[in-house]
C-alpha positions in Angstrom: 76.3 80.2 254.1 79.2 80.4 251.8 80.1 76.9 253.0 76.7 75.7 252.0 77.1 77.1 248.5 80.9 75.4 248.3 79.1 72.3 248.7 76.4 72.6 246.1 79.2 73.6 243.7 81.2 70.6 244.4 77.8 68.0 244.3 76.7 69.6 241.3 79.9 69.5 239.8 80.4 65.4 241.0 76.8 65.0 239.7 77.6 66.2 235.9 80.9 64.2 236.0 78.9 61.0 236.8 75.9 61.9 234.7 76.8 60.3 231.2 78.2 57.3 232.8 76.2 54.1 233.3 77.0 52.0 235.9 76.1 48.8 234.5 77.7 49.1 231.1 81.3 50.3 233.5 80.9 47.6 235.7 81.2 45.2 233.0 83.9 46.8 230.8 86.1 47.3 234.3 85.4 43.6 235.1 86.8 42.8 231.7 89.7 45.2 232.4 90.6 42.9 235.3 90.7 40.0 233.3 92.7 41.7 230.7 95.4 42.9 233.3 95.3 39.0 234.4 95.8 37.5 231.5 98.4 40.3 230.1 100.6 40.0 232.8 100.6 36.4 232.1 101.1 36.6 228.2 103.1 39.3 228.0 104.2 41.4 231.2 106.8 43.8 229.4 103.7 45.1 227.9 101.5 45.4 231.3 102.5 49.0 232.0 102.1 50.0 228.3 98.9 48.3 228.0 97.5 50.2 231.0 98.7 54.0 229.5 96.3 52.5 226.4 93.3 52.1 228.9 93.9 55.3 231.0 93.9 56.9 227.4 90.7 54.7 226.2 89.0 55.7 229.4 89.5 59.6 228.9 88.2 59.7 225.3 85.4 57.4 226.3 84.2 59.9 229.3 84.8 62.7 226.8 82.9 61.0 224.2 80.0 60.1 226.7 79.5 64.1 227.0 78.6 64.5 223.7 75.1 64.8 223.0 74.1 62.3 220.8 72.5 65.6 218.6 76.1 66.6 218.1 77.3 63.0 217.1 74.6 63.0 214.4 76.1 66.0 212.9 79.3 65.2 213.0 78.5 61.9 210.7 79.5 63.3 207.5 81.9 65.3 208.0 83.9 61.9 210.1 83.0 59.3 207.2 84.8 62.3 204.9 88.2 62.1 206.5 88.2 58.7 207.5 87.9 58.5 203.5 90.8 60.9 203.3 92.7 59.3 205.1 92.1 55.7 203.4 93.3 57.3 200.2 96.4 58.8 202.1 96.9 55.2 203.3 96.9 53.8 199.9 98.9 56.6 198.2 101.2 57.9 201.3 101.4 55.4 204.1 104.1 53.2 205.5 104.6 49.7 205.1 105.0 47.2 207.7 105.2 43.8 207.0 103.9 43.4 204.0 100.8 45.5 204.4 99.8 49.2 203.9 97.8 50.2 206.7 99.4 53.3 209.0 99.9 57.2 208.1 102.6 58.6 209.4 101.7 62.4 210.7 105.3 63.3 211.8 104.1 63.1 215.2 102.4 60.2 215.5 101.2 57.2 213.2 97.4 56.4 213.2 95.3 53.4 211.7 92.8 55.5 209.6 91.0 52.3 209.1 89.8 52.2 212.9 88.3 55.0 212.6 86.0 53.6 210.1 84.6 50.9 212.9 82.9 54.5 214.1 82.3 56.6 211.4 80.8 53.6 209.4 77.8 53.3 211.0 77.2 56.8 212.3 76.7 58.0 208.3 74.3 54.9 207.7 72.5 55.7 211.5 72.2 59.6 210.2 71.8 58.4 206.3 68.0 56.3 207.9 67.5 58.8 210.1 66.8 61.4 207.5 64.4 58.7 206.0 62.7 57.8 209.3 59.4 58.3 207.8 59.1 55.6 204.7 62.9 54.6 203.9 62.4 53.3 200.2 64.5 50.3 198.3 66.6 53.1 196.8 67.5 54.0 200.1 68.7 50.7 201.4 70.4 50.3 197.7 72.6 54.3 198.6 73.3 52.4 201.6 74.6 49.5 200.2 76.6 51.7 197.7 78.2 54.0 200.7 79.4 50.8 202.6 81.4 48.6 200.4 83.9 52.1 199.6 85.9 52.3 203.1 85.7 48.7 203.1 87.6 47.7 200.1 90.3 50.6 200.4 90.9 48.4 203.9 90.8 45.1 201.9 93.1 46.8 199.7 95.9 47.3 202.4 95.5 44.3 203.0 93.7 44.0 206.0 90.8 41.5 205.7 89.7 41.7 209.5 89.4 45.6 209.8 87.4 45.1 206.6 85.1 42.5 208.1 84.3 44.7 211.2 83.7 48.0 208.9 81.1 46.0 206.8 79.8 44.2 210.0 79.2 47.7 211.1 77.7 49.2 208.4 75.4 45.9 207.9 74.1 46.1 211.0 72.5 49.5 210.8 70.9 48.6 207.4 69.4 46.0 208.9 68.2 47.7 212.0 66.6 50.0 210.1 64.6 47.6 208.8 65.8 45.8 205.4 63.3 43.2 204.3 64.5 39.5 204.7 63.4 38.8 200.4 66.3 41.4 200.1 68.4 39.6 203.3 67.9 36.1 201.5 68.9 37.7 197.9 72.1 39.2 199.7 73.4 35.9 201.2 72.0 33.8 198.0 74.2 36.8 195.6 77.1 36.5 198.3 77.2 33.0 197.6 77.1 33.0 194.0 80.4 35.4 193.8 82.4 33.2 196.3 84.2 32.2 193.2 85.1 35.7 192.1 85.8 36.4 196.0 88.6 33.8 196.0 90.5 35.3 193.3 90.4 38.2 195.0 91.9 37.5 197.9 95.9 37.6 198.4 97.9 34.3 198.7 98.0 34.4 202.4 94.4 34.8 202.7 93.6 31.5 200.7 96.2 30.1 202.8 94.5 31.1 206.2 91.6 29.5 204.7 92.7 26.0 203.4 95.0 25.9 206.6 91.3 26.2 208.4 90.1 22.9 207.2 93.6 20.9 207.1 96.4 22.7 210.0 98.0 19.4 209.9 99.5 19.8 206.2 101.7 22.0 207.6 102.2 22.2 211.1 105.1 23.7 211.5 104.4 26.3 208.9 100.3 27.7 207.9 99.3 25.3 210.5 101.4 26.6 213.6 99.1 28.8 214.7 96.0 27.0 215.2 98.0 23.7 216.1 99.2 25.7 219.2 95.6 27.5 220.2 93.8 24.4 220.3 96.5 22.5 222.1 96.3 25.4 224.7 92.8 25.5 225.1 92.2 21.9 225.3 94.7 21.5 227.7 93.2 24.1 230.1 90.4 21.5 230.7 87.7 22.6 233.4 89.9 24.7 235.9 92.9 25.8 233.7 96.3 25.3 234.6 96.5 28.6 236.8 98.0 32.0 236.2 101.2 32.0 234.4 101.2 27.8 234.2 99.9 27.5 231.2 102.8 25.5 229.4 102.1 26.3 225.8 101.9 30.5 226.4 105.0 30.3 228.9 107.0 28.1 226.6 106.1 30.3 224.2 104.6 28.1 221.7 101.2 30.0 221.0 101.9 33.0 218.0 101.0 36.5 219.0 99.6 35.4 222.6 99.6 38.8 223.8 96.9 39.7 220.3 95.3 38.0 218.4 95.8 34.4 220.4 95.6 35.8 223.7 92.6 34.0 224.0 94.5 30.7 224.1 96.3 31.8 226.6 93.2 32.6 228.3 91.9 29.4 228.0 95.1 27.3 229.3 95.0 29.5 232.3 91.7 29.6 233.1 90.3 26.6 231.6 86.0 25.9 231.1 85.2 28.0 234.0 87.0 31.3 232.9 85.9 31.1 229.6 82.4 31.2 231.1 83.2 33.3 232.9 84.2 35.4 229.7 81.4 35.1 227.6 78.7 35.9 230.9 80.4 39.3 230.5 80.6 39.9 227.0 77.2 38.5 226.6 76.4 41.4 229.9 77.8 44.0 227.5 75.6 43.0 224.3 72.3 42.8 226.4 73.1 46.2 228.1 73.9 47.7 224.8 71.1 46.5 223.2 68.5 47.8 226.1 70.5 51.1 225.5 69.4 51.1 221.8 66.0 49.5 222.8 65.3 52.8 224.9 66.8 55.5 222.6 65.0 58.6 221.9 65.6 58.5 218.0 66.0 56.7 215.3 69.3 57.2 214.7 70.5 56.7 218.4 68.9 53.3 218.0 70.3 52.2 214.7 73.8 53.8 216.0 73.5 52.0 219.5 72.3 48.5 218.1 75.4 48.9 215.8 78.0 49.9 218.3 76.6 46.7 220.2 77.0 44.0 218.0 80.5 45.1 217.5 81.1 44.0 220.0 79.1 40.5 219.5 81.5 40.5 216.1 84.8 41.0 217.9 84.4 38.1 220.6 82.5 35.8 218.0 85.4 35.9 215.0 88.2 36.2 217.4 87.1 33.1 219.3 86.4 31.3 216.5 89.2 31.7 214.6 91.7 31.4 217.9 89.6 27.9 218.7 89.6 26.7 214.7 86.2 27.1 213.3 87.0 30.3 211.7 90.2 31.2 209.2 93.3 33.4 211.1 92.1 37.4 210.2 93.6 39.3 212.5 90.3 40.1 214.8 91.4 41.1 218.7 89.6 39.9 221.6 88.0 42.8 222.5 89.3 44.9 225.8 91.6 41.8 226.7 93.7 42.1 223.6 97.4 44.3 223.8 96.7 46.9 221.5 96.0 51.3 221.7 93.9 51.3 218.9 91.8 49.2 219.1 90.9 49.8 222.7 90.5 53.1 221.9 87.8 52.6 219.3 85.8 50.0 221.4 85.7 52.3 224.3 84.6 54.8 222.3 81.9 52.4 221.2 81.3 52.3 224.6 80.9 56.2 224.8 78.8 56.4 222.5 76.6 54.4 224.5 76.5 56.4 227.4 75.9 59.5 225.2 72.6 57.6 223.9 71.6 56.2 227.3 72.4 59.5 228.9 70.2 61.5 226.8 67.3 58.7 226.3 64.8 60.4 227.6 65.2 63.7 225.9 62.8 65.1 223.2 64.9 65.5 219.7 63.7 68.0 217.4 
């Protein structure tokens, strides 16, 4: 009898371990694991065993994260968009430079990004901001929105660091337009966006302007501003259909791609791999988004919908501006590929993205009061 009861205990306990994950979404993020290790050990395979500490790490938080009802997340909104705040202004006022830019806060103990956290925290204040306004949200409401949004992002701008800015305001946009912002105000938005391009570009720092006139002529300097996407598209035309195999690709191994183990890793991806591995790529990530988006499709609330469809195209934005700027139809931000990139932070926040997911997926079917 007792041994019948041992066992009970131990499947109960199995079951509420496995609960909160969901297999699809895990299938597809391990298959893109696999890819990753691939391609690190390729681009960079001093940086294998570090990369994999960052995914044991990623993996925890995510299974912790995936616990959490998604109750608790929307009360916890606030109080995260607060000190990711705080810590922005730290940044600005306190934190350490590295090459050229202001982005890290050193703790004594550790130095974090405070702008990642943002990615997060971003849209769960909107995704509890419309849920409070489920009924009849109101122009006013989109226009506070609008208001709370462009604060994180230009502290990040401010750093600089255009790309983190990008994904915070990708983030926030998307849960004001799940929640349902009319397209006369969508059309206005892009027509006003537009109109202050001007005022943008004067904005922007030197290299920025750069990045972008370099998008539309590489060739003026090639050795210089140019280098960079000179290298990726060699690499990824050369991979042709079947690649050149793992660690043949001439133009990573040579070392001629910039950062091949970041930002350009998918150049070295390419060369490898060639036609077919991309495919191969974007089947997954496109897995990833449809999954994510039947998550939010099937949430219980409001705000587990806007926050899921939000935490989904994230991940749309990551792989979109990453490949596009690594293949030359976008300007050089400083956008990862997302869970093939080298990187802790960053795969830290994306698996969390990924926890919340299972949180809202987990607890679809529950009545929220």
């Amino acid at each position: 009898m007792n041994r019948g009861i041992g066992l009970a205990t131990l499947r109960d306990l199995l079951q509420r371990l496995v609960a909160p994950i969901d297999g699809p979404l895990m299938v597809i993020a391990g298959l893109l694991l696999l890819l990753a290790v691939g391609v690190m050990g390729s681009a960079s395979p001093e940086r294998l065993n570090a990369q994999l500490l960052n995914v044991a790490v990623a993996i925890v938080l995510m299974r912790v994260l995936a616990q959490v009802p998604p109750q608790r997340l929307m009360h916890l909104a606030v109080p995260v968009y607060l000190l990711g705040m705080l810590l922005l202004v730290a940044v600005a006022l306190f934190g350490d430079v590295s090459k050229g830019a202001r982005r890290w806060l050193n703790l004594g103990f550790m130095r974090v990004q405070p702008s990642e956290l943002m990615k997060i925290a971003m849209p769960l204040l909107l995704a509890w901001f419309f849920q409070k306004r489920e009924a009849m949200p109101r122009l006013r409401d989109y226009a506070f929105a609008a208001v709370m949004l462009p604060l994180p992002v230009a502290l990040i701008a401010r750093q600089p660091d255009l790309g983190t800015a990008i994904l915070v305001l990708a983030a926030g946009f998307y849960v004001i337009f799940f929640a349902g912002l009319p397209w006369k105000i969508l059309i206005g938005m892009a027509v006003a966006g537009i109109a202050a391009a001007p005022l943008a570009w004067n904005l922007l720092h030197d290299y920025q302007r750069n990045r972008i006139l370099t998008l539309f002529d590489p060739e003026k300097d090639p050795l210089g501003k140019g280098f960079h996407i000179i290298q990726s598209t060699i690499a990824i035309g050369s991979g042709g259909i079947f690649g050149k195999g793992w660690r043949a690709g001439t133009q990573a191994q040579l070392e001629f791609i910039p950062e091949r183990h970041t930002d350009f890793i998918f150049a070295v991806f390419s060369e490898e791999f060639g036609l077919l591995g991309n495919l191969l790529l974007l089947l997954l990530y496109a897995a990833l988004i449809v999954r994510g988006l039947m998550i939010a499709a099937n949430a219980a609330t409001l705000f587990s919908r806007l926050l899921a469809g939000a935490v989904t195209m994230i991940f749309f934005t990551y792989a979109f501006v990453n490949m596009g700027m690594v293949s030359g139809i976008l300007p050089v931000v400083g956008v990862p590929l997302p869970l093939i990139s080298y990187g802790g932070t960053a795969l830290v926040t994306l698996f969390l993205g990924i926890g919340i997911l299972m949180s809202i997926h987990g607890n679809r079917m529950l009545v929220q009061k």
